[in-house]
C-alpha positions as CSV (number, residue, x, y, z in Angstrom):
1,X,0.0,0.0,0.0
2,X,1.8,2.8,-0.9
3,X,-0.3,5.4,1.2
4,X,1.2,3.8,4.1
5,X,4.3,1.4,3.5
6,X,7.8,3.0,2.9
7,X,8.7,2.2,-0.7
8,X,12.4,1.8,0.1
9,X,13.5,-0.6,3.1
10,X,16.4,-2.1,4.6
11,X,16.8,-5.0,7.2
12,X,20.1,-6.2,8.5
13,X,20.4,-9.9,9.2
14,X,23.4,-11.2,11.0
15,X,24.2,-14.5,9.9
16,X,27.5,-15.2,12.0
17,X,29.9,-12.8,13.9
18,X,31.4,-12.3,10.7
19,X,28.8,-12.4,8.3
20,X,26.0,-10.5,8.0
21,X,23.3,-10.0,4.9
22,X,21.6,-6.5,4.2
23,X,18.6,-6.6,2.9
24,X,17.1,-3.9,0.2
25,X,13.1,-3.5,-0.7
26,X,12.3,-1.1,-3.7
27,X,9.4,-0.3,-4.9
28,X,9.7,0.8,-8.8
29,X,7.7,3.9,-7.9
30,X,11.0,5.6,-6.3
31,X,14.1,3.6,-8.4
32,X,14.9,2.5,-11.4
33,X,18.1,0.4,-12.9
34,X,20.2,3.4,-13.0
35,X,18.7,4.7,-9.2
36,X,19.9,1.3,-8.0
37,X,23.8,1.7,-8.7
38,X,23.5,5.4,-7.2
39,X,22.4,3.9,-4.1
40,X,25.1,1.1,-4.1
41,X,27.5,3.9,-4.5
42,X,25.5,6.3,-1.6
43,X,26.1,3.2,0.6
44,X,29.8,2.5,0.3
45,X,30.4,6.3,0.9
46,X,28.4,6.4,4.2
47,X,30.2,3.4,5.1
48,X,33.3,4.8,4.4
49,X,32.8,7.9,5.9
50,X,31.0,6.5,9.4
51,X,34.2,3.7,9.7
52,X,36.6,6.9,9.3
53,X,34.2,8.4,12.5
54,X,33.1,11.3,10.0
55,X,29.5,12.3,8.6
56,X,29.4,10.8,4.8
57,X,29.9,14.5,2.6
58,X,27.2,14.4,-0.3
59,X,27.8,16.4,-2.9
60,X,24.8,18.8,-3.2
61,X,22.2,18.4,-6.3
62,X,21.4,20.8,-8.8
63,X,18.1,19.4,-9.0
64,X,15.3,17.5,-7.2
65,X,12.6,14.6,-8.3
66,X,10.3,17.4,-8.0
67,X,11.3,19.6,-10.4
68,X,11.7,17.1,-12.8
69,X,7.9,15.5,-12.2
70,X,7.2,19.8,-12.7
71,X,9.0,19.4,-16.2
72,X,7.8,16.2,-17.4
73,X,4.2,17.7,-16.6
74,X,4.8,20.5,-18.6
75,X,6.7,19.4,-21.6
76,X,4.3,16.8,-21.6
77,X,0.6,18.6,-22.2
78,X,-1.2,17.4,-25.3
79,X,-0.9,21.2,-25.8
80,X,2.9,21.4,-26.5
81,X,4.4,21.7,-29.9
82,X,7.2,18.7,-28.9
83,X,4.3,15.9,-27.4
84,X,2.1,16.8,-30.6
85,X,4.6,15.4,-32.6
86,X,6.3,13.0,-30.5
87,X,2.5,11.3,-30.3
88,X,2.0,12.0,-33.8
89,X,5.6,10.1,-34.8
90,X,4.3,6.9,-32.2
91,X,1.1,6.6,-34.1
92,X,2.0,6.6,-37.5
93,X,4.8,4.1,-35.9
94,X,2.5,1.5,-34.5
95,X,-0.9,1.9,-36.8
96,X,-2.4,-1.6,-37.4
97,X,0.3,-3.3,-34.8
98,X,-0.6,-7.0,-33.9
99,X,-2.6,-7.4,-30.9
100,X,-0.9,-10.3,-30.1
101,X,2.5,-12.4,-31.0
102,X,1.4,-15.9,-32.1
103,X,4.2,-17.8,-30.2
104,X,4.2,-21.6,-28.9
105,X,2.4,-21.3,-25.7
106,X,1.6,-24.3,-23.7
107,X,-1.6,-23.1,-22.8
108,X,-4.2,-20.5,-23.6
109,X,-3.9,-17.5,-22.3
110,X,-6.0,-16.9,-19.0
111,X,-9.0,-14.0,-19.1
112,X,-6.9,-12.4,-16.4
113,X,-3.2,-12.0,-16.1
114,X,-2.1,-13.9,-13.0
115,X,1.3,-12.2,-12.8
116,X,3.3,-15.3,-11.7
117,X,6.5,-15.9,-13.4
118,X,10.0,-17.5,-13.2
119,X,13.5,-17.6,-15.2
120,X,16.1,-19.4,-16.7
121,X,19.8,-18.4,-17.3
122,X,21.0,-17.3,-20.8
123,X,24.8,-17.2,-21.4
124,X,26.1,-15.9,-25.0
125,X,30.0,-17.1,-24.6
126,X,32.9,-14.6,-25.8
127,X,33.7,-16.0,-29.2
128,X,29.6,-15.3,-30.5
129,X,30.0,-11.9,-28.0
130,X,33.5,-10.6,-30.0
131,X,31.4,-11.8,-33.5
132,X,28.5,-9.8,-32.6
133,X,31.1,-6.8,-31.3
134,X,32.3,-7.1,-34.9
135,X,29.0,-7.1,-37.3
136,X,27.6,-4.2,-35.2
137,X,30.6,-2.1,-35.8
138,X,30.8,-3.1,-39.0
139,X,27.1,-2.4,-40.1
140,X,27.4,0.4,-37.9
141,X,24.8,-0.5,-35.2
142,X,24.9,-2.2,-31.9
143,X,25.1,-4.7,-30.0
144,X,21.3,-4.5,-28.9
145,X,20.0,-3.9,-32.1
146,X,21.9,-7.5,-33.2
147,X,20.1,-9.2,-30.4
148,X,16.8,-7.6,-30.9
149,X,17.2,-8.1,-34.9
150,X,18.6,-12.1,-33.6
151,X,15.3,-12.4,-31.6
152,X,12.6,-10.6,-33.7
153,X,14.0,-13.0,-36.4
154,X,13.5,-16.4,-34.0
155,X,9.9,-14.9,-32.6
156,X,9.0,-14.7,-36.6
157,X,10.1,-18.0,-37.2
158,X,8.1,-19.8,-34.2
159,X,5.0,-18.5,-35.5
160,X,5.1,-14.5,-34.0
161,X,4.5,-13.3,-38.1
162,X,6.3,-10.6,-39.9
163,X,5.7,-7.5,-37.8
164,X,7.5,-8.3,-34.8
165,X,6.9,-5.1,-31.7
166,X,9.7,-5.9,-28.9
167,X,9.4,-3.4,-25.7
168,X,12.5,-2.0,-24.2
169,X,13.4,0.6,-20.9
170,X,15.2,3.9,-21.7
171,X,16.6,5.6,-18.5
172,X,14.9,8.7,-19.2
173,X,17.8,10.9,-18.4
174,X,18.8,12.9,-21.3
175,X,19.4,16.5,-18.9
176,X,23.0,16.0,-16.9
177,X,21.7,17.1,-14.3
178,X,19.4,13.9,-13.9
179,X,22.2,11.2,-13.6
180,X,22.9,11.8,-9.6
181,X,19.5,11.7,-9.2
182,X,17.6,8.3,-7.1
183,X,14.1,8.6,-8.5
184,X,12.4,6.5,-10.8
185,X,12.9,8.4,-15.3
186,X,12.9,5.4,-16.9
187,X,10.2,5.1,-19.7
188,X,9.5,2.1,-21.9
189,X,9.7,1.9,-26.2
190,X,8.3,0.0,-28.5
191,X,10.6,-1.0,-30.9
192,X,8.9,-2.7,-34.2
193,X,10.7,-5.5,-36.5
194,X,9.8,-5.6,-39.6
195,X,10.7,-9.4,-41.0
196,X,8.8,-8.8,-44.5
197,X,10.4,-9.4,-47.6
198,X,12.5,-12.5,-46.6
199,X,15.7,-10.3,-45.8
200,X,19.8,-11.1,-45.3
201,X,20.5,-10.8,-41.8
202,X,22.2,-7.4,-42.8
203,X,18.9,-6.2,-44.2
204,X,17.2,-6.5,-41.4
205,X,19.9,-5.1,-39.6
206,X,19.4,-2.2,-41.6
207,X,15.9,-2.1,-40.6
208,X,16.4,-2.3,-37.0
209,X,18.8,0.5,-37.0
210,X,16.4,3.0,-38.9
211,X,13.4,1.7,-36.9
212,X,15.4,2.0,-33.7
213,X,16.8,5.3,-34.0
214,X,14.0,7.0,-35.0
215,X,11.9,5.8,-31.8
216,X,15.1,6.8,-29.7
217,X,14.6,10.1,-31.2
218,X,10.5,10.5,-29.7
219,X,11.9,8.6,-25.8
220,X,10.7,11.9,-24.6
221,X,6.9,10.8,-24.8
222,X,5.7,8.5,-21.8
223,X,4.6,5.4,-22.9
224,X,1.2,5.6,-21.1
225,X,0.2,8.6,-23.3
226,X,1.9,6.4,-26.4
227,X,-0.6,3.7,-25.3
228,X,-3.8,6.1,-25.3
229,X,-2.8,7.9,-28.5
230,X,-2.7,4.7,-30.0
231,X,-5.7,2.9,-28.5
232,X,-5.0,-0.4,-28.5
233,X,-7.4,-3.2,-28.2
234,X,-7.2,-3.6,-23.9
235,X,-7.2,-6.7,-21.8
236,X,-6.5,-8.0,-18.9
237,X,-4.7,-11.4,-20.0
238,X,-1.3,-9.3,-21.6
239,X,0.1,-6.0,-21.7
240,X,-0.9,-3.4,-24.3
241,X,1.4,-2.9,-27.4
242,X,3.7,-5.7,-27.3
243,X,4.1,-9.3,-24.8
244,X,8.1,-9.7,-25.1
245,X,10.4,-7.2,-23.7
246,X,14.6,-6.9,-24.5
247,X,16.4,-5.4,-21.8
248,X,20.6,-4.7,-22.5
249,X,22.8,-3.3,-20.1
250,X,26.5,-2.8,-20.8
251,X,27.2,-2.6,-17.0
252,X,26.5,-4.1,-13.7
253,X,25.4,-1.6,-11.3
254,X,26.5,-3.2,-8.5
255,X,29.8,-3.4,-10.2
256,X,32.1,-1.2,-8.2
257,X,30.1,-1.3,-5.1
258,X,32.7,-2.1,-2.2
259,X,32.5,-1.6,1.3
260,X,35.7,-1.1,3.5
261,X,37.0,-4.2,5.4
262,X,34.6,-5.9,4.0
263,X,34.1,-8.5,1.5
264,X,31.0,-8.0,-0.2
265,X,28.9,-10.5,-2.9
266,X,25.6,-9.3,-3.8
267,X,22.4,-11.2,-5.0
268,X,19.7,-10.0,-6.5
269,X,16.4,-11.9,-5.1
270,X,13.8,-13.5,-7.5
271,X,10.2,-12.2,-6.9
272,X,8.5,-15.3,-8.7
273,X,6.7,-12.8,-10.7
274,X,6.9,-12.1,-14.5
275,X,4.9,-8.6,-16.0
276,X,5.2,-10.1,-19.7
277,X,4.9,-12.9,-21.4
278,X,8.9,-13.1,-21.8
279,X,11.6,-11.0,-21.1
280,X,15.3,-11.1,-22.0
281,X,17.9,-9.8,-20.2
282,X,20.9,-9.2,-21.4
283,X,24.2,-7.8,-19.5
284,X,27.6,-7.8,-21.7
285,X,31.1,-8.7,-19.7
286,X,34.4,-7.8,-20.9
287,X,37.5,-8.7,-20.0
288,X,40.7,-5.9,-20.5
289,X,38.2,-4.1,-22.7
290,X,37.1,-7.4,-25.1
291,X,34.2,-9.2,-25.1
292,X,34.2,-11.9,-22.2
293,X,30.4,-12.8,-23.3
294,X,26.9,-11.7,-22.4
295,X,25.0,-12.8,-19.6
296,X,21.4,-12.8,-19.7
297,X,17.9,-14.3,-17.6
298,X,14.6,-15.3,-19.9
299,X,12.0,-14.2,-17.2
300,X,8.3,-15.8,-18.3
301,X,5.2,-15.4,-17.9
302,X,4.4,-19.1,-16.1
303,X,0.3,-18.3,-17.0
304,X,1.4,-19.4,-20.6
305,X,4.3,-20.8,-20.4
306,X,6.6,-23.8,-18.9
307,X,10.5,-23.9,-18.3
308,X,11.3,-26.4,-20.9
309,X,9.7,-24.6,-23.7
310,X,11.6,-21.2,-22.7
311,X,14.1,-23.3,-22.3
312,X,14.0,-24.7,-26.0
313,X,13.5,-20.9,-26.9
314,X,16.9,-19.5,-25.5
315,X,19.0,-22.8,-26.6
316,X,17.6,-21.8,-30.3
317,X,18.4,-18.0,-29.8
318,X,21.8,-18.8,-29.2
319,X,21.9,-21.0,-32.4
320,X,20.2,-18.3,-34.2
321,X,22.5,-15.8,-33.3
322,X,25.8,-17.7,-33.9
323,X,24.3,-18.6,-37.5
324,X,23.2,-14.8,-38.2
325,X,26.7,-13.6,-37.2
326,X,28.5,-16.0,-38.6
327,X,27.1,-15.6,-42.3
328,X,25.1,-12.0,-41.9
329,X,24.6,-11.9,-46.1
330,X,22.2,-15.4,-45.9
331,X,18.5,-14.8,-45.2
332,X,17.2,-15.5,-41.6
333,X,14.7,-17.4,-42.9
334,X,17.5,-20.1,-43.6
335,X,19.4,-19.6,-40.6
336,X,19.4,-22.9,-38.6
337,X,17.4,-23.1,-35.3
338,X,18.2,-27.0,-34.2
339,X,20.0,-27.6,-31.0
340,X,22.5,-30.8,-32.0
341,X,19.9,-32.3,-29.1
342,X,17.0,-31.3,-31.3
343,X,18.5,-32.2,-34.5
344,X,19.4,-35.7,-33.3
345,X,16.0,-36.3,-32.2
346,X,13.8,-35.0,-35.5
347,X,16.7,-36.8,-37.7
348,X,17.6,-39.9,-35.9
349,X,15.0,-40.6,-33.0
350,X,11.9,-39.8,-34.5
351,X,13.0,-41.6,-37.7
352,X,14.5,-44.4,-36.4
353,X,11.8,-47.0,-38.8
354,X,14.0,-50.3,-37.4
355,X,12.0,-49.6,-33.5
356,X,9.1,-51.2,-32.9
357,X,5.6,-49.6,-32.2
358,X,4.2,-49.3,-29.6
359,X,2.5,-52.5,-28.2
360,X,-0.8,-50.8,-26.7
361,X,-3.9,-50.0,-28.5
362,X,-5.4,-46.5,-29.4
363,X,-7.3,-45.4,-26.4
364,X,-4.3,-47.0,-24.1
365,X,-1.7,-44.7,-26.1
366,X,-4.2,-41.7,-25.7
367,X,-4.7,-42.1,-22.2
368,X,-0.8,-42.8,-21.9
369,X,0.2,-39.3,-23.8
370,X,-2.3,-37.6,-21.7
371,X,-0.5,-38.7,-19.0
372,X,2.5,-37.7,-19.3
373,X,1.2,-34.1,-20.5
């Protein structure tokens, strides 16, 4: 309840005479991504300061959240020039969007999104990371707009269509004077793939990059006056606008947080909960300044989805991805999408015409498979 609970609390634990756990609840209504390392770093320079017996010296801020909820309000009135256009641009952008990705679920979608969710790991190793590194400088984009042109293509393949909308977090922090700041800026794109055409991987590289950069150019508009300007058919099973989410940071915030005497791991807790259908997250590591690969979490939505199937899904992204960098000029279309597991089974298992069928009748075998389903 946030008229009554504080939306930022801390609990020490100790564990052991030396070992102790501290314990951080946020609510997203105060930090963001980018609030989170500011605090890490607020933390180590208290603690600092209190183990040198001194009061922790903050460096004083040009600006408060106040002032900037006083210019998002006004820079943001249907009435000014720069929101007239900015909702203009996201309109013309998303006109006749799908209302939903046709992806392999498991089960139909409930009337009314439960919220629960859960995650798998996601590694990308450091030869596919330096290859990636590679075709985005040479095509002149990034490193997230290989992924999300890497993904769009896999969602299109597994049934999602041609017209593939992926949401993504901006900080929100374009003014300097924002970046000291704890409060919660970030805003959320929609970033649409178009897959038509049966493209190269570099032509829909291409795409991405001119599709990405212009909605980069409009991050100014919040996404909930995106979503009424556009009007989307509503429900309560899956978010409006887009169901998958691509998240990239180049960083760990937590990074260069260190406490004095002290060794210090931190762990980010799970929260069992999942606010689309998937979401990849994706965080590079480098090593001497080269790409030590990218580590990344598929959260899902478990209302529609099991572990094994997102499973199957990020085992075939990373084939994707190693195929797409590998020979970017082929179509994605063609790129391969079998696991050497999968591949065995299909070729091998499943045509294996020496085994013997199955020695029970019709409604035995149906009653068996719905078993074990």
């Amino acid at each position: 309840d946030l008229t009554r609970d504080l939306p930022l609390r801390t609990e020490l634990f100790r564990v052991s005479p030396g070992e102790h756990v501290l314990l951080l609840v946020m609510h997203h209504i105060t930090t963001d991504g980018w609030s989170t390392g500011l605090l890490a770093q607020d933390l180590a320079a208290a603690y600092g300061a209190r183990c040198g017996k001194a009061a922790p010296a903050w460096p004083e801020l040009p600006v408060q959240y106040a002032d900037f909820a006083l210019w998002q309000r006004e820079e943001n009135l249907p009435a000014q020039d720069g929101t007239a256009e900015g909702l203009s641009f996201w309109t013309r952008e998303l006109a006749d969007l799908p209302e939903e990705l046709d992806l392999p679920y498991d089960r139909p979608r409930p009337a009314v999104a439960s919220y629960r969710g859960d995650t798998i790991p996601l590694t990308v190793d450091a030869e596919t990371h330096a290859a990636v590194v590679l075709l985005a400088r040479r095509t002149g984009t990034t490193v997230f707009m290989v992924l999300q042109a890497a993904l769009s293509a896999l969602l299109g393949r597994l049934g999602g269509g041609g017209d593939i909308p992926l949401g993504t977090p901006v900080a929100g922090r374009q003014d300097e004077a924002l970046h000291d700041l704890v409060g919660f800026f970030a805003n959320t794109l929609v970033l649409r793939t178009d897959l038509s055409g049966a493209p190269t991987f570099e032509e829909l590289l291409a795409r991405v990059r001119a599709a990405d950069l212009a909605a980069f150019a409009h991050q100014s508009v919040p996404f909930e006056q995106v979503v009424e300007a556009v009007n989307p058919a509503r429900s309560l099973s899956r978010s409006p606008l887009f169901q998958v989410m691509l998240v990239m940071q180049t960083i760990d915030e937590y990074d260069a947080f260190t406490l004095p005497g002290l060794t210090v791991a931190v762990e980010e807790g799970t929260t069992g909960t999942s606010k689309f259908d998937l979401l990849f997250s994706f965080t590079e590591a480098s090593a001497d300044g080269a790409a030590d690969g990218i580590d990344g979490v598929v959260e899902f939505a478990t209302d529609v989805f099991d572990a094994r199937t997102v499973r199957s899904l990020a085992d075939r992204l990373l084939v994707l991805l190693k195929a797409v960098v590998a020979h970017p000029d082929r179509r994605v279309a063609d790129a391969d999408l079998f696991t050497s597991g999968e591949r065995h089974r299909v070729l091998t298992e499943w045509n294996d015409t020496a085994a013997p069928p199955p020695g029970d009748r019709l409604p035995e075998a149906f009653e068996r498979q719905v078993a074990e389903n």
